[in-house]
Residue, then its C-alpha position, 0 to 999 in steps of 0.5 A: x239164311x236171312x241176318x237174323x237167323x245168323x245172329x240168332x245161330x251166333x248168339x246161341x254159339x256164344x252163349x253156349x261158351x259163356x261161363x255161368x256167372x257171365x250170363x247174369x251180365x247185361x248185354x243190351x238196354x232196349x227201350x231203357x231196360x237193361x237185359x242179361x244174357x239169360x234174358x236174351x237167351x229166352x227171346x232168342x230162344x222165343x223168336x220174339x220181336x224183342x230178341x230180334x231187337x236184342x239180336x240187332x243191339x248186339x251186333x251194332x255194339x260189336x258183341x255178335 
């Protein structure tokens, strides 16, 4: 498994555990715009490049 599937695999366990009301909580600005957990949710879930970029965001402020 490369970095970005295992960011991908805890992110997607910490989102699981995540009350409902959390997941409206911004967790990363990529390219000065804000993204909630449900937003990240979607381009993880997506494998785009910008849930990558999500993914890399998280793990450098310390969140995955």
């Amino acid at each position: 498994m490369g970095e970005i599937e295992d960011l991908r695999a805890k992110f997607l366990r910490a989102y699981a555990n995540l009350p409902e009301p959390e997941r409206f909580q911004v967790v990363a600005i990529i390219n000065e715009k804000p993204h909630s957990w449900n937003a990240a949710y979607t381009e993880v879930s997506n494998n785009t490049k910008l849930g990558n970029k999500i993914l890399e965001k998280m793990k450098l402020v310390g969140i995955l």
